[in-house]
C-alpha positions in Angstrom: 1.0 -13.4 12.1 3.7 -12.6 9.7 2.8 -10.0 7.0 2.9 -11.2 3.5 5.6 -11.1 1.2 5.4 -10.0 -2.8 8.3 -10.6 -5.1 7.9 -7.6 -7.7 9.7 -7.7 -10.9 9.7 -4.4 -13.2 12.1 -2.9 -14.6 14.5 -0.1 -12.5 12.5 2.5 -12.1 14.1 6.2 -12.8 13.5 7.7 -9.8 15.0 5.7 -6.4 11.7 3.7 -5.7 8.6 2.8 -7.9 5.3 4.0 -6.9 4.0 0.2 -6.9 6.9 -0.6 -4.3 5.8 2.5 -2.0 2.6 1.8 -2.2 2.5 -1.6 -1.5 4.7 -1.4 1.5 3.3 1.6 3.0 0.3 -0.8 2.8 2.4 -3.1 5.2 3.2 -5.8 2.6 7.1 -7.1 2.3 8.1 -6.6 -1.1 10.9 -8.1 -2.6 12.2 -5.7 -5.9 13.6 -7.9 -8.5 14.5 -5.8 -11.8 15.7 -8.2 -14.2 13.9 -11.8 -15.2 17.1 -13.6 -14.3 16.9 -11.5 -10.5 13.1 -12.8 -9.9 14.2 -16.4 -10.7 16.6 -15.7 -8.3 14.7 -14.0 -5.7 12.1 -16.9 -6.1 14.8 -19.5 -5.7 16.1 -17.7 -2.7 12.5 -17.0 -0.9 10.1 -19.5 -2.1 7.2 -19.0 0.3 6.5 -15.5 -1.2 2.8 -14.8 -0.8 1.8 -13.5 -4.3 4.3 -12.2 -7.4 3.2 -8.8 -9.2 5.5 -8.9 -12.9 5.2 -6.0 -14.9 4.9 -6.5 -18.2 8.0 -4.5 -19.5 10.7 -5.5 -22.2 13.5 -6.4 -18.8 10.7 -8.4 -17.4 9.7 -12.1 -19.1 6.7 -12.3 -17.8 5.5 -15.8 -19.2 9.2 -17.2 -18.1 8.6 -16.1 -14.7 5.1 -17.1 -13.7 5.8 -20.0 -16.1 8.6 -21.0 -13.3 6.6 -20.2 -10.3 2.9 -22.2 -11.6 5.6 -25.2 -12.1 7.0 -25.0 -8.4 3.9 -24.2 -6.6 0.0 -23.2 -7.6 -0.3 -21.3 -3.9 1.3 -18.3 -5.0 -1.0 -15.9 -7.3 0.7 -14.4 -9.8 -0.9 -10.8 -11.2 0.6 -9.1 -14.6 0.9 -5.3 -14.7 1.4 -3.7 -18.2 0.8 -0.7 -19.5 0.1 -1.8 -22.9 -4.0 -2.4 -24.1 -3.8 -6.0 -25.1 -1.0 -7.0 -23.4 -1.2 -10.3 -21.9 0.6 -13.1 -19.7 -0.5 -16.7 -20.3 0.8 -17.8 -16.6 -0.7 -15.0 -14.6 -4.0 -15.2 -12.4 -4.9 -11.2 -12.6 -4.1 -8.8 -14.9 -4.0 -5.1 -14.0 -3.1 -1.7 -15.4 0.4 0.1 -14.5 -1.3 3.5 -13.8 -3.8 2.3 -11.5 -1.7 1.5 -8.3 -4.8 1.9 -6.1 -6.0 -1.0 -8.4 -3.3 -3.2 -7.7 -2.9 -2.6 -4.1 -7.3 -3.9 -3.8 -6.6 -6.6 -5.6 -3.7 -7.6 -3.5 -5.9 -7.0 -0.5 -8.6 -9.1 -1.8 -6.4 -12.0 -1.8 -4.0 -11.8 1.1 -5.9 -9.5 3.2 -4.6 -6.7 4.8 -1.8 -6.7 6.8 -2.7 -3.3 8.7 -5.3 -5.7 10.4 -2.6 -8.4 11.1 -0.8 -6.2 12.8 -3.6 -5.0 15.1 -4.7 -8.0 16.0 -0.8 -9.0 17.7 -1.0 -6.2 19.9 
């Protein structure tokens, strides 16, 4: 079974990779870094069968243009908003989660696409 893919959008993180990224991949997903809004349209247009999209709610990020754009080409793909701001909210998104908590984030992924480390066992 092929591992599933997550388009990420946030914004370029200062150090070389964001926390979320490492985490998420050393969780055996694919992840797809976009860093711009116009870059996840893009990424989306060029790999449409992503398995879920994580936006984080930043000022680089649209997030209601992007999972806007996504909901309208397919409802398969779950869509979870990451923002570090109380409140803060994305009127396309499925999940909402915090932006310190990648633990969080990473169970919730989990939860819906199951766990790739598994996947990966069961081949061999």
């Amino acid at each position: 079974m092929i591992r599933p893919t997550l388009l990420v959008a946030e914004p370029e993180p200062l150090q070389a990779l964001s926390v979320r990224k490492l985490v998420l991949e050393t969780a055996k997903f694919n992840v797809l870094t976009a860093h711009s809004t116009p870059e996840a349209l893009d990424l989306f247009h060029l790999f449409p069968n992503i398995s879920m999209a994580v936006l984080v709610g930043e000022s680089a990020i649209d997030c209601g243009a992007v999972a806007k754009h996504i909901r309208t080409a397919t409802d398969k793909v779950p869509i979870v908003f990451v923002s570090s701001r109380i409140g803060a909210k994305c009127e396309y998104a499925h999940h909402s989660r915090s932006t310190g908590e990648p633990e969080a984030l990473l169970e919730l992924v989990r939860s819906l696409l199951g766990d790739p480390r598994r996947l990966e066992g069961k081949q061999k």
